[in-house]
C-alpha positions in Angstrom: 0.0 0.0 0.0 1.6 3.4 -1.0 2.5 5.6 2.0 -0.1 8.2 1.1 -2.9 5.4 1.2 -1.6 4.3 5.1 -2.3 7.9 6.0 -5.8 7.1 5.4 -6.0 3.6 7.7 -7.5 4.6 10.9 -7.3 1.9 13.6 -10.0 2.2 16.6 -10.4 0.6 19.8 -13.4 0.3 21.6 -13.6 -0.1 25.8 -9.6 -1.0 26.2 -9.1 -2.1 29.9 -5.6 -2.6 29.6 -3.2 0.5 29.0 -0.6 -1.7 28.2 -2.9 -3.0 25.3 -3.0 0.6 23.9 0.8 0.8 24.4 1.4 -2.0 22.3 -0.8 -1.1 19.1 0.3 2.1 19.4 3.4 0.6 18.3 2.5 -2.0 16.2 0.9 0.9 14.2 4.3 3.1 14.0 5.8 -0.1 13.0 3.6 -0.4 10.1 3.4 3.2 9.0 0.0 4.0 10.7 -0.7 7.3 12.5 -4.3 7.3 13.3 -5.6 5.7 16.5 -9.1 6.2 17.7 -9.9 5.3 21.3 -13.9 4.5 22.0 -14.2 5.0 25.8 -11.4 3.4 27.0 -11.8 1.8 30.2 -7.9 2.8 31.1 -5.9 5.8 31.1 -2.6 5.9 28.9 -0.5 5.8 31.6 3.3 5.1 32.1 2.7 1.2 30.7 1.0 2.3 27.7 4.2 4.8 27.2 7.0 2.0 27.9 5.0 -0.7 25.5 4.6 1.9 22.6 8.6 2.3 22.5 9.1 4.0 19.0 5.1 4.6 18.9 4.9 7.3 21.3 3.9 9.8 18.7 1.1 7.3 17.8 0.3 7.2 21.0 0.1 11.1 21.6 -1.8 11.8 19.0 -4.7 9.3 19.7 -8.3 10.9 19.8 -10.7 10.0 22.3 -14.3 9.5 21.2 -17.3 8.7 23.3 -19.2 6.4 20.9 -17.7 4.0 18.2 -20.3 5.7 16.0 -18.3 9.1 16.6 -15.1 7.4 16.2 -16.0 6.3 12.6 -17.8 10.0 11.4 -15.5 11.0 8.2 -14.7 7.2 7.4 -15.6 5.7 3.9 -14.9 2.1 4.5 -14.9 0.4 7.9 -13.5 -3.2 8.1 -14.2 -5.6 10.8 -13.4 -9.1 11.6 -14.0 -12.0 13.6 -13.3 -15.6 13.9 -17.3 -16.2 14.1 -19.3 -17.5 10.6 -23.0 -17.8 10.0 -25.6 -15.3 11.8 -25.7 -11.8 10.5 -22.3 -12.1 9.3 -23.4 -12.7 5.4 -20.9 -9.6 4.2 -18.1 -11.7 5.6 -14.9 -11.7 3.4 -11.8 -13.5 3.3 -8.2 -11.0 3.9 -7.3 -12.0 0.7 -10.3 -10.6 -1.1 -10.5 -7.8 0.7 -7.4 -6.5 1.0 -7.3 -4.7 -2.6 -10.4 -3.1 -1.7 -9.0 -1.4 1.3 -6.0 -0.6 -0.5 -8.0 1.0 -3.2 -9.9 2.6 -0.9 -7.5 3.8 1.7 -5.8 5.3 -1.7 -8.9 7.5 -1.5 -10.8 7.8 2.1 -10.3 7.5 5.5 -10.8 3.3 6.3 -10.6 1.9 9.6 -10.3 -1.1 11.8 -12.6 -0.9 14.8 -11.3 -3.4 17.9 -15.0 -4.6 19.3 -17.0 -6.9 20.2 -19.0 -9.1 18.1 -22.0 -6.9 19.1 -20.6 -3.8 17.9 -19.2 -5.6 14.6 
């Protein structure tokens, strides 16, 4: 995906307990070449773990917004991707990675996309 297009990737998590969890996407992100993280009412506060487990994603990490709904969270996004290990139900949109992955790079090569952490509920 061109470097332009990962400007565009949006990652959001919704209801993180663990600051250390938000630590270590925040750097899993910079190691990637992602910059926007989205926190949905996070059920921590990015303290001194989240810090030391970001290690070269602290600027990931400072510049995550706060939202107070996933519905906020995702305003301004053209393509939102979920997954899950779960099949059957209401999940009849399901896609492999494989197919889908051009369409995000096509997208993301456009529009804001983004990958919300949630429950199966939310999803």
């Amino acid at each position: 995906m061109a470097r332009n297009a990962l400007k565009n990737v949006v990652i959001v998590l919704v209801g993180t307990k663990y600051a250390g969890n938000v630590g270590a996407v925040a750097r899993a992100m910079h190691n990637m070449g992602l910059e926007q993280l989205r926190l949905v009412a996070p059920e921590c506060s990015i303290n001194e773990e989240a810090v030391r487990l970001a290690r070269s994603g602290e600027e990931v990490l400072a510049r995550a917004r706060l939202h107070p709904s996933l519905k906020s969270a995702l305003r301004a996004v053209g393509l939102t991707v979920g997954t899950t290990g779960k099949t059957g139900g209401h999940r009849d949109h399901a896609q492999a990675p494989r197919t889908l992955a051009p369409r995000i790079a096509e997208q993301a090569a456009r529009q804001k996309v983004a990958s919300p952490g949630c429950d199966d509920f939310q999803l």
